[in-house]
TIGU-864286 format. One record per atom (N, C-alpha, C, O): residue number from 0; chain; x, y, z. Coordinates in nm, 3 decimals, padded with zeros to 5 digits. Each point is the difference from the previous one (the first is absolute). Example, Ala and Ser with C-alpha at 12.3 -4.5 7.8 and 13.67 -1.06 7.14 Angstrom:
! residues 2
+-----+--------+---------+---------+---------+
! num ! cadena !       X !       Y !       Z !
+-----+--------+---------+---------+---------+
!   0 !      A !  01.319 ! -00.569 !  00.780 !
!   0 !      A ! -00.089 !  00.119 !  00.000 !
!   0 !      A !  00.090 !  00.120 !  00.000 !
!   0 !      A !  00.104 ! -00.002 !  00.066 !
!   1 !      A ! -00.139 !  00.107 ! -00.138 !
!   1 !      A !  00.082 !  00.119 !  00.006 !
!   1 !      A ! -00.077 !  00.109 !  00.073 !
!   1 !      A !  00.051 !  00.111 !  00.017 !
+-----+--------+---------+---------+---------+
END
This chain:
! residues 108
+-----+--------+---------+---------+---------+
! num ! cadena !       X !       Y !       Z !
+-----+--------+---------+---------+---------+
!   0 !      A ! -01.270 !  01.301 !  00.527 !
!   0 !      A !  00.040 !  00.074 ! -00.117 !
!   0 !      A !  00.073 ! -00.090 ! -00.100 !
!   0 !      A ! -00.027 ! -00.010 ! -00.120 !
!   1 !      A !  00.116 ! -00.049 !  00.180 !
!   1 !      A !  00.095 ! -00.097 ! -00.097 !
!   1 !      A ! -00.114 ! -00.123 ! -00.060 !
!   1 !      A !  00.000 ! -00.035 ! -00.118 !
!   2 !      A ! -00.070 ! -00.008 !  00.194 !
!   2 !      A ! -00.100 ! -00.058 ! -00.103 !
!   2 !      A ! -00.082 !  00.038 ! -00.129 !
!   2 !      A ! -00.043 ! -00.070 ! -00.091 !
!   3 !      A !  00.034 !  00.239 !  00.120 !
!   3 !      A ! -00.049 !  00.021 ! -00.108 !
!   3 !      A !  00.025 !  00.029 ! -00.107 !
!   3 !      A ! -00.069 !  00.026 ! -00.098 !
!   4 !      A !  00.247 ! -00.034 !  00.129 !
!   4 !      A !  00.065 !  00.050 ! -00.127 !
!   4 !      A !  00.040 ! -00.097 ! -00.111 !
!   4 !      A !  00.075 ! -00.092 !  00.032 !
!   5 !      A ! -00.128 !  00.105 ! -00.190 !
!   5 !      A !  00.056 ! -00.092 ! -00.076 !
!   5 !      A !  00.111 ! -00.013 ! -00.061 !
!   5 !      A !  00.087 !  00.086 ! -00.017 !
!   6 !      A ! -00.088 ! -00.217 ! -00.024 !
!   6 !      A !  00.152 ! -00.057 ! -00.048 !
!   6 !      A !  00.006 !  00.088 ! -00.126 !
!   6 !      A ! -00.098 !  00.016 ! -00.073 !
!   7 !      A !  00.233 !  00.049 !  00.047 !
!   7 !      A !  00.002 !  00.047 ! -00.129 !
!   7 !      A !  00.101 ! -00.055 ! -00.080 !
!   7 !      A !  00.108 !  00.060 ! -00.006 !
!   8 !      A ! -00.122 ! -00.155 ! -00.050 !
!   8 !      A !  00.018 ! -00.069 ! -00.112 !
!   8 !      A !  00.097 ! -00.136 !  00.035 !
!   8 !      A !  00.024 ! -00.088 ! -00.083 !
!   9 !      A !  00.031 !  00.089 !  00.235 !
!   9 !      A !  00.093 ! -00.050 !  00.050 !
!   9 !      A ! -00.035 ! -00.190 ! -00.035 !
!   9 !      A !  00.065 ! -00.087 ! -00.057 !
!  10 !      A ! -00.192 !  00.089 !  00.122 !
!  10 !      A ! -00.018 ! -00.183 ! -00.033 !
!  10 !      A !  00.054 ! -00.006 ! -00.149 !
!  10 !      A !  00.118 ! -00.024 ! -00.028 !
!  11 !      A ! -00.212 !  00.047 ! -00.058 !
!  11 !      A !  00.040 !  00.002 ! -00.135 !
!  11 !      A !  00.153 ! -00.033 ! -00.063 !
!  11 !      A !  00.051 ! -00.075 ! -00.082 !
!  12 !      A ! -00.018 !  00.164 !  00.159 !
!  12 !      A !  00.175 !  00.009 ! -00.078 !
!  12 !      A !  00.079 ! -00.113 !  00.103 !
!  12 !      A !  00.073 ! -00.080 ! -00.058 !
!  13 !      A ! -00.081 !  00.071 !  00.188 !
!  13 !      A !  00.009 ! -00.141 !  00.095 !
!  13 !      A ! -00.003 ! -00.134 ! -00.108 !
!  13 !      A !  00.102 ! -00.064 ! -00.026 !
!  14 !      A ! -00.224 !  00.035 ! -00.028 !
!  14 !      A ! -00.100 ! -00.066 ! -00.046 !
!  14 !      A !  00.074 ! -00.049 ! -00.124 !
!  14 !      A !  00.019 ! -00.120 ! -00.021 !
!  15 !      A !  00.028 !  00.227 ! -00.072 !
!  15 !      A !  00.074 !  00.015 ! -00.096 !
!  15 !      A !  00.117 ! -00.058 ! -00.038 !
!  15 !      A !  00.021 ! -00.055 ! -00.108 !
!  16 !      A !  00.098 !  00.077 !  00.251 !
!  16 !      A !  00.107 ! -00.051 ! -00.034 !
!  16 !      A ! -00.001 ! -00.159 !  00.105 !
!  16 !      A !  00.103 ! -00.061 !  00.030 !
!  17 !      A ! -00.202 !  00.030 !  00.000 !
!  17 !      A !  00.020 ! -00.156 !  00.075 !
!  17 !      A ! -00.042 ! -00.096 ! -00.077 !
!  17 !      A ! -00.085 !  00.017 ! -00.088 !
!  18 !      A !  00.148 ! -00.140 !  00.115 !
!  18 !      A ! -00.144 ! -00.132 ! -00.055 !
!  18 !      A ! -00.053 ! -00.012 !  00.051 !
!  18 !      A !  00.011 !  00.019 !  00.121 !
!  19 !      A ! -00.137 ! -00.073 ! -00.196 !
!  19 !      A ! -00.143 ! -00.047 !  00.052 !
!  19 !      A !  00.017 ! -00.085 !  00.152 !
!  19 !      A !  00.080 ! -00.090 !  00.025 !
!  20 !      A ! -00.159 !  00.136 !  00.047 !
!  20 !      A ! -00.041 ! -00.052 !  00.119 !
!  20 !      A !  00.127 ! -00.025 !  00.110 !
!  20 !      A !  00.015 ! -00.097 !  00.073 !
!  21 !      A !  00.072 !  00.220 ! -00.087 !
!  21 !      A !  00.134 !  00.015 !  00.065 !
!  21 !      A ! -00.047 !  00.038 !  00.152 !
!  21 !      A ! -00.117 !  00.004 !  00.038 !
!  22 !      A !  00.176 !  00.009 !  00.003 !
!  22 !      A ! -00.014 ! -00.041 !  00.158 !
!  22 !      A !  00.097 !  00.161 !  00.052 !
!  22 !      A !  00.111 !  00.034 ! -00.041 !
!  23 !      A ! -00.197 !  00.036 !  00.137 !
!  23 !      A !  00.035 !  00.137 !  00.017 !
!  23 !      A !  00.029 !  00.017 !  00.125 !
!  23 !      A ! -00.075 ! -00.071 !  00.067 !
!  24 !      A !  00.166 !  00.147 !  00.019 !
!  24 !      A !  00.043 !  00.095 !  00.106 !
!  24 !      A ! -00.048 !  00.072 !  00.016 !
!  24 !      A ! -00.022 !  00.021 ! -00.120 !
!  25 !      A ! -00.053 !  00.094 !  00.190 !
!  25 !      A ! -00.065 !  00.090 ! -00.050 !
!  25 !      A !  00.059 !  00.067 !  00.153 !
!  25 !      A ! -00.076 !  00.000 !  00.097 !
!  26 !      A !  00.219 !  00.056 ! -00.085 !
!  26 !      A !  00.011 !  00.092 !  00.133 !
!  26 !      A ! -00.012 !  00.112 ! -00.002 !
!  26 !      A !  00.061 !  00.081 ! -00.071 !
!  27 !      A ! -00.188 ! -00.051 !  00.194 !
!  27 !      A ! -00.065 !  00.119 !  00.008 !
!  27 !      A ! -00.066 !  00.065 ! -00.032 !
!  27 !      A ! -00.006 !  00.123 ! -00.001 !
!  28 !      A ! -00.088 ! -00.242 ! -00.049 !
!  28 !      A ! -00.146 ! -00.022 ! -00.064 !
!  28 !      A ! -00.105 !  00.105 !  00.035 !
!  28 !      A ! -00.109 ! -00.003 ! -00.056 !
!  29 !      A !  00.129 !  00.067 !  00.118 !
!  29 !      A ! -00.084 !  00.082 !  00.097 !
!  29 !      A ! -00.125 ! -00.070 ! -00.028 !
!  29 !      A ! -00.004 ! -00.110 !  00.055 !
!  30 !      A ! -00.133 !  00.153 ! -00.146 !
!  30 !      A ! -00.161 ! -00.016 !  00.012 !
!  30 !      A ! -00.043 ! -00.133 ! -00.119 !
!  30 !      A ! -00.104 ! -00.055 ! -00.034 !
!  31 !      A !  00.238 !  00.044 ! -00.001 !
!  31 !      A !  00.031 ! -00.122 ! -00.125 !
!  31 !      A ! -00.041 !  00.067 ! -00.148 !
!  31 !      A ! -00.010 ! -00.077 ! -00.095 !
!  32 !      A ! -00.014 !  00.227 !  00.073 !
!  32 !      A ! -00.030 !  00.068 ! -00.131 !
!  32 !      A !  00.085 ! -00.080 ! -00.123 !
!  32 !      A ! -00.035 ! -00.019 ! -00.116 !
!  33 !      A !  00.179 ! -00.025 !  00.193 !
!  33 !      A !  00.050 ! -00.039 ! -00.180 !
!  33 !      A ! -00.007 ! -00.184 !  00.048 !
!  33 !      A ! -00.067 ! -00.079 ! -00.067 !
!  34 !      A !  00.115 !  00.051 !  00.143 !
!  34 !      A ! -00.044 ! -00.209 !  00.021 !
!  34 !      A ! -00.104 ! -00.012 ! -00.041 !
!  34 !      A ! -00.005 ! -00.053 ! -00.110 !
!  35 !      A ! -00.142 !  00.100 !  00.182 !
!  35 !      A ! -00.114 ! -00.109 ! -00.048 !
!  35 !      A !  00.014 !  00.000 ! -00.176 !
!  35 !      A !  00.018 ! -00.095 ! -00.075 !
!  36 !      A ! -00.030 !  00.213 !  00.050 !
!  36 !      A ! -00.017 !  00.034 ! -00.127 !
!  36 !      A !  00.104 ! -00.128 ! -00.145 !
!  36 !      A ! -00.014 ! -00.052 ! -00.111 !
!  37 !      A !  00.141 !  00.070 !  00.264 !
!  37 !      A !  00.056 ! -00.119 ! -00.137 !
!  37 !      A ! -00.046 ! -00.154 !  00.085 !
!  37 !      A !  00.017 ! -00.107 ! -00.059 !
!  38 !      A ! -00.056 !  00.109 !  00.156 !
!  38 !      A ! -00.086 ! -00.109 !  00.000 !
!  38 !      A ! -00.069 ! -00.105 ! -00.078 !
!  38 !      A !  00.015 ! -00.118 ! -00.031 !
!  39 !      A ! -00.145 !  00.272 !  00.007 !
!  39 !      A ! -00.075 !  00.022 ! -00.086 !
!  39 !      A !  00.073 ! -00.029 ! -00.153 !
!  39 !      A ! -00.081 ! -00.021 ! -00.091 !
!  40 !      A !  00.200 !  00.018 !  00.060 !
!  40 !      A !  00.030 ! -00.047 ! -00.118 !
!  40 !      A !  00.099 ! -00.144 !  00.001 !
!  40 !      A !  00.076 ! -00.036 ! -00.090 !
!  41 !      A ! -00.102 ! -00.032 !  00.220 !
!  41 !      A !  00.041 ! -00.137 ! -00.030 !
!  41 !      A !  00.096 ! -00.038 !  00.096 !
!  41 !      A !  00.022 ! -00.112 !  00.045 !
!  42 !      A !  00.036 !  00.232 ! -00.015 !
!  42 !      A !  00.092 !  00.019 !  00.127 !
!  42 !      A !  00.015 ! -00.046 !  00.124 !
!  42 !      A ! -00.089 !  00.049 !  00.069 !
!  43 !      A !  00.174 ! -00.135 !  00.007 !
!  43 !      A ! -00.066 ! -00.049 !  00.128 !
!  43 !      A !  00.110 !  00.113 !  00.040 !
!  43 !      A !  00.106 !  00.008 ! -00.062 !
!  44 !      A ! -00.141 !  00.088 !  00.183 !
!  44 !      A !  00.045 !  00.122 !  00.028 !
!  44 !      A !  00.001 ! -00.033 !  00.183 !
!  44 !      A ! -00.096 ! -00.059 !  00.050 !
!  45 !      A !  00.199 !  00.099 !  00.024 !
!  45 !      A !  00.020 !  00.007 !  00.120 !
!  45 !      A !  00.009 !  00.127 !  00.094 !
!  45 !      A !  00.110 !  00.002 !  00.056 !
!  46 !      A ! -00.197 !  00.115 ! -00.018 !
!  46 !      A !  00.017 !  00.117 !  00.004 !
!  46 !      A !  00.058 !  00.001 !  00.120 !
!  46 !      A ! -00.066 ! -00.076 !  00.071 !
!  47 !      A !  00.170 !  00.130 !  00.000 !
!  47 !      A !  00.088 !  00.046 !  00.146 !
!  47 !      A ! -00.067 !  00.138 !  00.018 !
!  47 !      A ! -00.031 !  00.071 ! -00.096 !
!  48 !      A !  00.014 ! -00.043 !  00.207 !
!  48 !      A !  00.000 !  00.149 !  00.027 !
!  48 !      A !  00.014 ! -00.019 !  00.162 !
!  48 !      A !  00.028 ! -00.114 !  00.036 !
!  49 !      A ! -00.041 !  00.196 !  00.048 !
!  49 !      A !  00.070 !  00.012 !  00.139 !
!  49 !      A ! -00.162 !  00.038 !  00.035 !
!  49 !      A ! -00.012 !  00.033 !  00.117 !
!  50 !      A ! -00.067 ! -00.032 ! -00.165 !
!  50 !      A ! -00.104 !  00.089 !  00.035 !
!  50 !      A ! -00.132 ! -00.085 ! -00.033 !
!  50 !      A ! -00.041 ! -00.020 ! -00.114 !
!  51 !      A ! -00.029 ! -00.037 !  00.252 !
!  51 !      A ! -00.139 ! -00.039 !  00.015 !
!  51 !      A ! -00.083 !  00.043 ! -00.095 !
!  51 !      A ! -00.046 ! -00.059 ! -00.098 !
!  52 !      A !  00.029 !  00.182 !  00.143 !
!  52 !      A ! -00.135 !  00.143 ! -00.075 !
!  52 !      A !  00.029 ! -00.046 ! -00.179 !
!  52 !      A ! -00.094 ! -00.033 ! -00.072 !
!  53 !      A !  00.210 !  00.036 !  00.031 !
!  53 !      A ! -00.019 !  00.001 ! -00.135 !
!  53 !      A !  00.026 ! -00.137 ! -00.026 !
!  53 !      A ! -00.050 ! -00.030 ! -00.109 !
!  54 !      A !  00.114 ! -00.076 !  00.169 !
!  54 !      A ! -00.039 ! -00.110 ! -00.061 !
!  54 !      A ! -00.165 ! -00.043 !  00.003 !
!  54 !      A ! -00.046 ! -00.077 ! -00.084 !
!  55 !      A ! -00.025 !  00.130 !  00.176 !
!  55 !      A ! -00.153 ! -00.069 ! -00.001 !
!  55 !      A ! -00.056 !  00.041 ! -00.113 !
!  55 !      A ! -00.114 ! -00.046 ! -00.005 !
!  56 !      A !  00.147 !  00.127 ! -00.114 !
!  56 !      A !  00.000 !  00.029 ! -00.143 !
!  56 !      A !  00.020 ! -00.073 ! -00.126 !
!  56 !      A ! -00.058 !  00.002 ! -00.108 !
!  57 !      A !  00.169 ! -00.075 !  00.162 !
!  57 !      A !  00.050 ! -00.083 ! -00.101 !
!  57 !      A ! -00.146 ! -00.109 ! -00.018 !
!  57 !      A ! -00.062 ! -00.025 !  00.104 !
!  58 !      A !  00.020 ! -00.030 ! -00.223 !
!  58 !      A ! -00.092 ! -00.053 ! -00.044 !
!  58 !      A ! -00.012 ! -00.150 ! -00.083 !
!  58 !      A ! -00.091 ! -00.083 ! -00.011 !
!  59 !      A !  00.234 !  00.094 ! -00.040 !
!  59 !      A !  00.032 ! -00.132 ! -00.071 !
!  59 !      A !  00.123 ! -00.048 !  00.035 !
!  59 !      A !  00.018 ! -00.113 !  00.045 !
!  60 !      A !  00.092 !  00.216 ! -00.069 !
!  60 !      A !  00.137 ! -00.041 !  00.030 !
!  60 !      A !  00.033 ! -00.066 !  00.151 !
!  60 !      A ! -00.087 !  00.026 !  00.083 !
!  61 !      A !  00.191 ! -00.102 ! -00.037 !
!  61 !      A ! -00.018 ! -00.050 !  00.147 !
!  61 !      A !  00.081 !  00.040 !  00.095 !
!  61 !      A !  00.122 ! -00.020 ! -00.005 !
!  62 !      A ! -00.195 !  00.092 !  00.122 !
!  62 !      A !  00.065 !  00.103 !  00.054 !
!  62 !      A !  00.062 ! -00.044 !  00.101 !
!  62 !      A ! -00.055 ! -00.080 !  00.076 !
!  63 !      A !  00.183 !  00.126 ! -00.056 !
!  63 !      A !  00.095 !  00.005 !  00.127 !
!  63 !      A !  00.048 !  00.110 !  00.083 !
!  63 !      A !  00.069 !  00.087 ! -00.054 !
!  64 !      A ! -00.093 ! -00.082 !  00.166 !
!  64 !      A !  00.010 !  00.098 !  00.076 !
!  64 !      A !  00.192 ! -00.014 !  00.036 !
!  64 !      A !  00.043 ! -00.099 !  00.060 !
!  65 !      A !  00.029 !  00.185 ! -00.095 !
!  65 !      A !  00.122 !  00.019 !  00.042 !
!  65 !      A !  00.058 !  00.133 ! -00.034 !
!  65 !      A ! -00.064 !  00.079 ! -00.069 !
!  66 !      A !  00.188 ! -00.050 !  00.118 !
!  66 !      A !  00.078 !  00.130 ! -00.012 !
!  66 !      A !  00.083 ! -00.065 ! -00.125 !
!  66 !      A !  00.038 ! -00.116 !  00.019 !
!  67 !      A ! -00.004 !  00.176 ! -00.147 !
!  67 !      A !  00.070 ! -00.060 ! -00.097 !
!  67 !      A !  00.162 ! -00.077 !  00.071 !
!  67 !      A !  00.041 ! -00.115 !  00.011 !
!  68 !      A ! -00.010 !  00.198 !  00.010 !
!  68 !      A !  00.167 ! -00.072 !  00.071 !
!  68 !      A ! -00.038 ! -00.097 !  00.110 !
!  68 !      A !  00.084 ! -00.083 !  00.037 !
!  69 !      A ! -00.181 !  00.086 !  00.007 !
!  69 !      A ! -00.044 ! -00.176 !  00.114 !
!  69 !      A ! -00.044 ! -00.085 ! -00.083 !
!  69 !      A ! -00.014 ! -00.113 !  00.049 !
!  70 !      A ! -00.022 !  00.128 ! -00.187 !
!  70 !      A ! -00.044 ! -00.110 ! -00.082 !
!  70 !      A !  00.067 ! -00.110 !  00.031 !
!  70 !      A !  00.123 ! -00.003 ! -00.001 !
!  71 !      A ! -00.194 ! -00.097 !  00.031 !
!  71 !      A !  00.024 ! -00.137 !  00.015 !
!  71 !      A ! -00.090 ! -00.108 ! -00.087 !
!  71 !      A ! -00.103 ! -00.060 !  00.031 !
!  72 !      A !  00.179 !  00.060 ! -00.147 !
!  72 !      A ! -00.108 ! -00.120 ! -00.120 !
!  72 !      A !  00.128 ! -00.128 ! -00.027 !
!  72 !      A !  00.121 !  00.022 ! -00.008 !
!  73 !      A ! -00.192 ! -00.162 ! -00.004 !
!  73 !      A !  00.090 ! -00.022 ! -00.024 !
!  73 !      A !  00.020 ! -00.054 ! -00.162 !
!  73 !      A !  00.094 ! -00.071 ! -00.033 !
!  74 !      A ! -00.181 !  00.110 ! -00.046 !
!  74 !      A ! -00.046 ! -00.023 ! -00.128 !
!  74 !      A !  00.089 !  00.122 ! -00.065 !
!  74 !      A !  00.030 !  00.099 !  00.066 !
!  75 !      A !  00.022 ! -00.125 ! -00.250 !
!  75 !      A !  00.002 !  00.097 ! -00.071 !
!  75 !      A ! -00.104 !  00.042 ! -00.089 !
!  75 !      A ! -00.101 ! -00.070 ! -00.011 !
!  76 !      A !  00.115 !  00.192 ! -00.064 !
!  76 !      A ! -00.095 !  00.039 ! -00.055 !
!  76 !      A !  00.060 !  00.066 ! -00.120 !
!  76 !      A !  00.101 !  00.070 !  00.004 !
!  77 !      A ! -00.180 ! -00.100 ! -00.127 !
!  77 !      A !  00.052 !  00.006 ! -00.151 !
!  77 !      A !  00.009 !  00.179 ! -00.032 !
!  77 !      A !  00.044 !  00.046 ! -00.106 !
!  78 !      A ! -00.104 !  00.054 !  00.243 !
!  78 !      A !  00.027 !  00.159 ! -00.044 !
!  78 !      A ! -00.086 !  00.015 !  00.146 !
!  78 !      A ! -00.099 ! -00.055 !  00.048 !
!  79 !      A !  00.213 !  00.183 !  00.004 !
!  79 !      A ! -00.014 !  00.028 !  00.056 !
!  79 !      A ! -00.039 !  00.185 !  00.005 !
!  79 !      A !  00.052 !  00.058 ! -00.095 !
!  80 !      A ! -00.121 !  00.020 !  00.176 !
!  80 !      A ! -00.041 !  00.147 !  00.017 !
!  80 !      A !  00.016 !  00.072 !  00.076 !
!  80 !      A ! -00.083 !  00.035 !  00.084 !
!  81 !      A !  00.146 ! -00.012 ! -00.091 !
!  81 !      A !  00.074 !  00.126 !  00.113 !
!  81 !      A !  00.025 !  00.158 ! -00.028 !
!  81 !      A !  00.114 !  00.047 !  00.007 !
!  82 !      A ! -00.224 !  00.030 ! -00.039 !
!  82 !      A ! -00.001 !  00.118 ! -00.103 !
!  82 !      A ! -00.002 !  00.130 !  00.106 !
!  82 !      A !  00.096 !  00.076 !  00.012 !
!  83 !      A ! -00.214 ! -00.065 !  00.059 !
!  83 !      A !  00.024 !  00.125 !  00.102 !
!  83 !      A !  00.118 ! -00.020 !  00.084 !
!  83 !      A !  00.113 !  00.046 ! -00.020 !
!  84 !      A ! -00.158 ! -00.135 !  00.131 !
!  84 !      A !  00.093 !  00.008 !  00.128 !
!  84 !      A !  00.147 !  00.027 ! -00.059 !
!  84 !      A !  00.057 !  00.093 !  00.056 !
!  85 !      A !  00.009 ! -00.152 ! -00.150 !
!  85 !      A !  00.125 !  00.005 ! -00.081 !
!  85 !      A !  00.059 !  00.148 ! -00.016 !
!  85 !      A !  00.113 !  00.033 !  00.037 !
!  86 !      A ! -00.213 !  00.058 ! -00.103 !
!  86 !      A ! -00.037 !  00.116 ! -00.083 !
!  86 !      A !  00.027 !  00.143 !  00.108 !
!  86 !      A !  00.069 !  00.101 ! -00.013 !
!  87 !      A ! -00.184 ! -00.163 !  00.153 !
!  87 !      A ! -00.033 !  00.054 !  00.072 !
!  87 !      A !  00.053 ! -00.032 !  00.125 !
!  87 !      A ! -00.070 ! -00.008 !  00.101 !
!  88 !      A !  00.177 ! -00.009 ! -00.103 !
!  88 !      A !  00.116 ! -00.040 !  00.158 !
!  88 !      A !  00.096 !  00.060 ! -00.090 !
!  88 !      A !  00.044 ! -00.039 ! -00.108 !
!  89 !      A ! -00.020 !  00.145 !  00.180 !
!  89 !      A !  00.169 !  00.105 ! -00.008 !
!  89 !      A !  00.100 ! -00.102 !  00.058 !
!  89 !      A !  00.093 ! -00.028 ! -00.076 !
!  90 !      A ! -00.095 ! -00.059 !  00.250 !
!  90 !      A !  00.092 ! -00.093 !  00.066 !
!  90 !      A !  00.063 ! -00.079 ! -00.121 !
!  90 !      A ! -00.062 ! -00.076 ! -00.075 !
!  91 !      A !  00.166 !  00.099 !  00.070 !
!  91 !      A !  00.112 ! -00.136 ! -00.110 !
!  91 !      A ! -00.019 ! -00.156 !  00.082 !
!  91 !      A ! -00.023 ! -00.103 ! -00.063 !
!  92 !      A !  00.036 !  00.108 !  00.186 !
!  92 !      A !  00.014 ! -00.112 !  00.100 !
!  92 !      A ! -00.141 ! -00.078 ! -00.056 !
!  92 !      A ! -00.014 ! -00.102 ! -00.068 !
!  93 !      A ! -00.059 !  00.172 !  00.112 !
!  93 !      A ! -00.183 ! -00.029 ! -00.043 !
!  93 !      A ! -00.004 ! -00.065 ! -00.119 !
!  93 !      A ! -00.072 ! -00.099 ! -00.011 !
!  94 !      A !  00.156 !  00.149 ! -00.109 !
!  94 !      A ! -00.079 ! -00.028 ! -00.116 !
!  94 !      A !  00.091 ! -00.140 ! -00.031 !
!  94 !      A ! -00.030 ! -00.083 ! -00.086 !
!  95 !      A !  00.126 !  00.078 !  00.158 !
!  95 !      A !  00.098 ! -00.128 ! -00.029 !
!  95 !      A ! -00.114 ! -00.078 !  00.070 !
!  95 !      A ! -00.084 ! -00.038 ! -00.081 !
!  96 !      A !  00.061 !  00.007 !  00.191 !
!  96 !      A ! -00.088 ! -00.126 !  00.053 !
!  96 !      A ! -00.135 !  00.031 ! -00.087 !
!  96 !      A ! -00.057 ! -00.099 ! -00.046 !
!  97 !      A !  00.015 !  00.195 !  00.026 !
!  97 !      A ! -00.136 ! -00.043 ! -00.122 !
!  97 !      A !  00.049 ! -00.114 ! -00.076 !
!  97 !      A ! -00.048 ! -00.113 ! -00.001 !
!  98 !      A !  00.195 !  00.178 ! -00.091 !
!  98 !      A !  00.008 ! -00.089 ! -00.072 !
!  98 !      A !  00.079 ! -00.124 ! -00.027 !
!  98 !      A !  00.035 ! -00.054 ! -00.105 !
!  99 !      A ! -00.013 !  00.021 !  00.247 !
!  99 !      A !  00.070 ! -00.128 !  00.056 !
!  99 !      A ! -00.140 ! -00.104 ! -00.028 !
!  99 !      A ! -00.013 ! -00.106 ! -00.062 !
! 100 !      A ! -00.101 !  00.215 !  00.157 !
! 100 !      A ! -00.139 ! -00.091 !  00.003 !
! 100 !      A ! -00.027 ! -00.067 ! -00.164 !
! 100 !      A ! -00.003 ! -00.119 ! -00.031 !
! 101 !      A ! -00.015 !  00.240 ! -00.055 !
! 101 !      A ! -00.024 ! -00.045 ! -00.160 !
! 101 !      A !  00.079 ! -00.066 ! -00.072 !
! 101 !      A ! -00.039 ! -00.060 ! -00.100 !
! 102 !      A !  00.172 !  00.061 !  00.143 !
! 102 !      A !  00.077 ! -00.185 ! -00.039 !
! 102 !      A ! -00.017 ! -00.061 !  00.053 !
! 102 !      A !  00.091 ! -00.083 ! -00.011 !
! 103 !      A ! -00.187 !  00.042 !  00.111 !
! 103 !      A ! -00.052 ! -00.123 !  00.051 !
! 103 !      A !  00.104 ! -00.067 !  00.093 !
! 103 !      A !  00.108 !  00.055 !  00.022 !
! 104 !      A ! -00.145 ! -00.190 !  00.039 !
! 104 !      A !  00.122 ! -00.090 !  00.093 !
! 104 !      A !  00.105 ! -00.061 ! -00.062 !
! 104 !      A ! -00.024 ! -00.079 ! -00.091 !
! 105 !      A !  00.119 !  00.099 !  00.118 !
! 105 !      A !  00.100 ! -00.049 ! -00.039 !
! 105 !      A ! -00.014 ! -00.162 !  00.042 !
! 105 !      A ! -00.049 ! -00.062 !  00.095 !
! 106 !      A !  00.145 !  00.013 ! -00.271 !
! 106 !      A ! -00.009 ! -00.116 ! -00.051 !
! 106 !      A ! -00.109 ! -00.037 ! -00.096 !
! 106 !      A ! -00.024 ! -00.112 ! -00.045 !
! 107 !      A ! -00.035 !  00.215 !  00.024 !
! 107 !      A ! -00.128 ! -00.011 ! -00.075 !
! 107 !      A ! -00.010 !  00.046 ! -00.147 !
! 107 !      A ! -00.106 ! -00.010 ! -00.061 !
+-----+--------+---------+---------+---------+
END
């Protein structure tokens, strides 16, 4: 199902406020609907999701299989995405290590 659903307007406006050929996070990429797409616009895009089934979707962007808070990268990245899981976790505890993960490793 999540594959079949399209991006609504999200690459675009992504797309919008970055520079050219910025380098993307993409946690919880699920089927890659909004990564490939900014891929597709120049983007080198890194999609996370915890989930096999929907990373074998992803098409351009480069997929990593992890739980967002086990993220282990040791690279930064010029924007990072963290829009459902964020949105959609009531846990306070939860949404702090999401976004421990989306400031990246320290010293960086």
């Amino acid at each position: 199902m999540y594959a079949r659903l399209p991006a609504m307007g999200e690459p675009e406006v992504i797309h919008g406020d970055l520079r050219a050929a910025a380098s993307i996070l993409d946690l919880g990429s699920g089927v890659g609907r909004v990564a490939d797409p900014l891929v597709e616009r120049g983007h080198r895009v890194v999609a996370v999701d915890e989930s096999a089934e929907m990373l074998d979707h992803v098409g351009l962007a480069t997929p990593v299989r992890s739980r967002i808070e086990a993220l282990q990268l040791s690279e930064r990245f010029d924007a990072c995405m963290l829009a459902s899981f964020l949105l959609n976790t009531p846990d306070d505890d939860q949404r702090r290590r999401f976004l421990t993960t989306a400031r990246g490793p320290p010293g960086h």
